[in-house]
N, C-alpha and C positions, 0 to 999 in steps of 0.2 A: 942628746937633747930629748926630753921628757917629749911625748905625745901629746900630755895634758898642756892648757894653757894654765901658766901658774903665776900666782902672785907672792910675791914674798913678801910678807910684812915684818917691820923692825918692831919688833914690841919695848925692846928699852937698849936706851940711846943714852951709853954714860964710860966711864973710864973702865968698866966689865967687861966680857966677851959680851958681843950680838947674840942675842937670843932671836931666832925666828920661828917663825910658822907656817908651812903653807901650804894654803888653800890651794887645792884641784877647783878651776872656777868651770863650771859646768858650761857644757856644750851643746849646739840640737846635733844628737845623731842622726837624725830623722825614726825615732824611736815611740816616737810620741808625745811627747814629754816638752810642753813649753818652757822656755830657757828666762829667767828676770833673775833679780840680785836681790842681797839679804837688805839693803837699805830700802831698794824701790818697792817690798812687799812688805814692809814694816817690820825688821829684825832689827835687832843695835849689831851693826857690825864687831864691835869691841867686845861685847862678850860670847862673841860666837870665838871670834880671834884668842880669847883667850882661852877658853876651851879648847879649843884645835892646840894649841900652846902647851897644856898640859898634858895632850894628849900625845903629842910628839916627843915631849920630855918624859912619859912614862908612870906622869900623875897619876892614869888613868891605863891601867894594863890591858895588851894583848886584847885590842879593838882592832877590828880588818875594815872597816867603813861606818861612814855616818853620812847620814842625806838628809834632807831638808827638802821640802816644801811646802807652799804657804801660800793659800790665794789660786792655788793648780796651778801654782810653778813650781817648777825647780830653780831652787837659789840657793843650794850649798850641796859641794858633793867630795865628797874626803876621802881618801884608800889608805892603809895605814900598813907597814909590817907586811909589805910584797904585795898586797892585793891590788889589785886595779878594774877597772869600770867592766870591762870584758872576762873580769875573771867568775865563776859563777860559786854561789857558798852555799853549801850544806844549810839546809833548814831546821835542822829537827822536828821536833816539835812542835813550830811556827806550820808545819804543814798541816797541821790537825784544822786550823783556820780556813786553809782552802779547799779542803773534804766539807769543812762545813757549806761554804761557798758552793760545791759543786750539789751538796743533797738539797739546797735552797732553788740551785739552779733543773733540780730536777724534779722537784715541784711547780716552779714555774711553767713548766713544759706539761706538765701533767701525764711523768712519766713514773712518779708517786703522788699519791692522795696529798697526804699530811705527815706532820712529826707523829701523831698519835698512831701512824701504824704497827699494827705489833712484827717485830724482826721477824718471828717465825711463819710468817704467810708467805714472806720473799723463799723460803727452802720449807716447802713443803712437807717432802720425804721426811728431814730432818725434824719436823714440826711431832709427824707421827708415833716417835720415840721419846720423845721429851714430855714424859707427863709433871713433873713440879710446875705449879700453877706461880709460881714466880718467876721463873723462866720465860713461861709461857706469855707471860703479861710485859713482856721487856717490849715497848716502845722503841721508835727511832730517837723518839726525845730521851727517851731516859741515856740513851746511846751520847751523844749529843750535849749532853749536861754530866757526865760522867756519874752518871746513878742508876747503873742498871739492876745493882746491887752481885753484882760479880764480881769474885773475888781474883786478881791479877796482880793489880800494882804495876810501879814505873817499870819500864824494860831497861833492863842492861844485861851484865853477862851472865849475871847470875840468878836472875830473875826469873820462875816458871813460867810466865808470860813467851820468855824469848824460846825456852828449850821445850815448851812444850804447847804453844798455841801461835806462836808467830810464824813459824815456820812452815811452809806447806808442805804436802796439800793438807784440807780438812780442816780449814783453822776457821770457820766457821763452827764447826761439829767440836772441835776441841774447845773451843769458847764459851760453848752451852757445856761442858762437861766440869766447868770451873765450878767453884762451891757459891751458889746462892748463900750470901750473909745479909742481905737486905732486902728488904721488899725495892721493886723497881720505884725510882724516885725519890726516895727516904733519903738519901743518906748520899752526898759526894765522896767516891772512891777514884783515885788518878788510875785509870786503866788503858794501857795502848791498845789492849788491845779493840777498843770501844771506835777508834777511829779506822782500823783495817774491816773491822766488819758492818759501817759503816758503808767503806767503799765497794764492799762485798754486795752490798745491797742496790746500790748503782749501777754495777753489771750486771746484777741479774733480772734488772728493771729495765733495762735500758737495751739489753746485749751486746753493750759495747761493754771493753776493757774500760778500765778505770784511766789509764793512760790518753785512751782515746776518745773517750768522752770529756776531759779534763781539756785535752787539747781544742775539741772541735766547739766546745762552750763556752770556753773560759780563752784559754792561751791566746788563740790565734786573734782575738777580739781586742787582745789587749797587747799584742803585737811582742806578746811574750817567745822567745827562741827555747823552748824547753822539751820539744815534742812530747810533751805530757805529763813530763816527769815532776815532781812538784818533791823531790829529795832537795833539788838542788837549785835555785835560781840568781839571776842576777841583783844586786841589790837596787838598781832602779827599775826593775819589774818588781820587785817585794813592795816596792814606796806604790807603784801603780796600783796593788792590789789595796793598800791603803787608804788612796784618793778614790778608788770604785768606790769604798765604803763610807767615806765621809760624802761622795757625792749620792749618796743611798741608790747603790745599785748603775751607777751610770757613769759610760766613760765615753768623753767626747758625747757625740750625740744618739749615742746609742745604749739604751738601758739594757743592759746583759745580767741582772738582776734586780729582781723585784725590793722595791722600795720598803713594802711590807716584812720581806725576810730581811732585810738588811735590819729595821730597825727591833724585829724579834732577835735575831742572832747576838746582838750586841748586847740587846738589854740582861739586865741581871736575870735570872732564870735561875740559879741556888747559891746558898752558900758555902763555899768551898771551907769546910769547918777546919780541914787538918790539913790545910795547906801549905808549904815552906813560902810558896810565890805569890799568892795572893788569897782575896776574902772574896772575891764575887764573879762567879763565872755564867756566862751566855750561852752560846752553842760553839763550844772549842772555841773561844772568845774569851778575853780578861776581861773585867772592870776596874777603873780607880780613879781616883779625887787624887789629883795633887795639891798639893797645897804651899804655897808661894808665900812671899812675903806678904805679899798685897792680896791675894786671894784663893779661893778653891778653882780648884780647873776641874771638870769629868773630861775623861779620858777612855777608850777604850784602845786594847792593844791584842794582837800575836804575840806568842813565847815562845820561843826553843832552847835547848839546852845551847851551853858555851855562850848566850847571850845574842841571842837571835833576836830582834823586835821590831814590829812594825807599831809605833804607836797613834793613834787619832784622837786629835783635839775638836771638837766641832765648833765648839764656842768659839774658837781661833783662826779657823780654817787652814788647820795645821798636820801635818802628816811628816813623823820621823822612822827612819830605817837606822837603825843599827848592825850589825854582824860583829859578831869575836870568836875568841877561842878558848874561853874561859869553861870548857867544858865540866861537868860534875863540880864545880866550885862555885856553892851556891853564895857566896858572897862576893864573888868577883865577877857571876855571871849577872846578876844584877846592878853593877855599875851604871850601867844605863839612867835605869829608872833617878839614881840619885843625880845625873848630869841632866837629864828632862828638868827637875825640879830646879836645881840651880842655874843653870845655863841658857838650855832652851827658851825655857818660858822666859826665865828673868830676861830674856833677849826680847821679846815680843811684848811684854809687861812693860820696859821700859823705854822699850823704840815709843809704845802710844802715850806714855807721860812725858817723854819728849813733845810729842805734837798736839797736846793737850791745849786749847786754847786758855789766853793769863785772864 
């Protein structure tokens, strides 16, 4: 007998086999997370249903969850291909969003100035060796908008990034040893290593580990189980960190980020010119307009590779999670995006033209 409470819906009722779907109907764990339904927060059930439908038939590949909430509820929660609620999934790259989170959070505190600090004041010694005055001028923001104008690129296995600056120790000092190709800010370059040193910067501000500053600022607030770790979370903690953001900075009644950073981080801040996943990036942040039948949506979202996404709708009061495993397949790790446009929205877009007064 399933754990979950579950519903089965008959989607078609004829001399065929039964086709079904179903829905994991969301529970309070006592997690935090208010529990309502996709009808009572204004979703069309049917096209949420048919979604889950295709996604159980395979329409839609190698998806491990989808969540939904609407209104600071949760009203849809789906595991798909083993996964389930307790189980916790790799972030990738969607963690670059909560580094961003936590250097906001450490300005808050006034444990850093500003974005405008230059990286090399947090290391000193290291500062003293580094005479290229592009180097020298690398801001946290440029860090942050990926323009530090350091040359890295995406990490994988064959990428100097992984073998010769991600790895420790020194991967500050091998960071600055990269090849200066841009003046800081000029130019968006995807560099990981932009977000380790980064977090480099929060320990040495802070003299906490990253782990543990991450924990004692962020996690524990948000009743996240991670002891710090931000490799790996649950997908209805990934949807929490969502709802802090569309609630600018605030969960429940406690603001554990400033309103101010929330809506710098999100906003456009460069144009991501060479990018396979998007055109407008924030601070380790997405931007994008969907665009519906009926209208444009902004949006702003988390990414990681294999199809990680936390996406926020404001004009909707809308926050979706996703996880897959569609890793390095950049056209199937992107699914998502094309089921927001069709699905999601179309679900929310026509639950209010249902209640539209005649």
């Amino acid at each position: 007998m399933c754990k979950y409470s579950i519903i089965l819906l008959i989607l078609l009722l004829s001399c065929t086999p039964v086709k079904r779907t179903i829905i994991y109907e969301p529970v309070d764990i006592n997690d935090g997370w208010e529990i309502s339904s996709l009808e009572n927060e204004g979703l069309n059930p049917a096209v949420i249903n048919e979604l889950l439908h295709k996604i159980q038939t395979g329409q839609f590949k190698n998806l491990h969850s989808l969540l939904i909430a609407k209104n600071g509820k949760l009203v849809s929660e789906s595991y798909f291909n083993g996964y389930s609620r307790e189980k916790k999934h790799l972030l990738k790259s969607l963690g670059k969003s909560i580094t961003s989170a936590l250097i906001g959070i450490a300005i808050d505190q006034g444990i850093i100035a500003d974005v405008n600090e230059r990286v090399l004041d947090f290391f000193p010694e290291l500062s003293k060796r580094i005479s290229d005055t592009r180097k020298q001028n690398i801001t946290i923001k440029n860090l942050l908008t990926m323009a530090s104008g350091l040359d890295c690129g995406v990490s994988d296995k064959e990428n100097k990034c992984i073998k010769d600056v991600l790895i420790p120790p020194g991967i500050v000092e091998k960071y600055f040893n990269l090849t200066a190709s841009f003046e800081p800010g000029t130019y968006w370059m995807y560099n990981d290593a932009n977000v380790v040193v980064s977090e480099k910067i929060i320990e040495a501000a802070s003299g906490l580990s990253i782990d543990e500053f991450e924990y004692h600022y962020l996690d524990s607030l948000l009743q996240i189980e991670s002891g710090g770790n931000s490799t790996e979370w649950k997908p209805r903690d990934m949807l929490k960190l969502g709802q802090l953001y569309l609630n600018e900075g605030k969960w429940k009644d406690k603001q554990i980020i400033s309103s101010e950073w929330i809506r710098k981080s999100v906003r456009t801040q460069i144009h991501a010119q060479n990018s396979k996943w998007g055109t407008y990036y924030g601070y380790f942040w997405w931007n994008r307009i969907f665009q519906t039948e009926e209208r444009k949506i902004k949006s702003f979202y988390a990414f990681g590779n294999g199809g990680q996404f936390i996406f926020v709708c404001p004009d909707l009061n809308l926050t979706v999670v996703f996880t897959g495993g569609n890793f390095d397949d950049n056209i199937l790790m992107t699914q998502p995006i094309r089921i927001m446009e069709r699905y999601i929205l179309e679900a929310v877009i026509s639950s209010e033209k249902v209640q539209l007064p005649n």
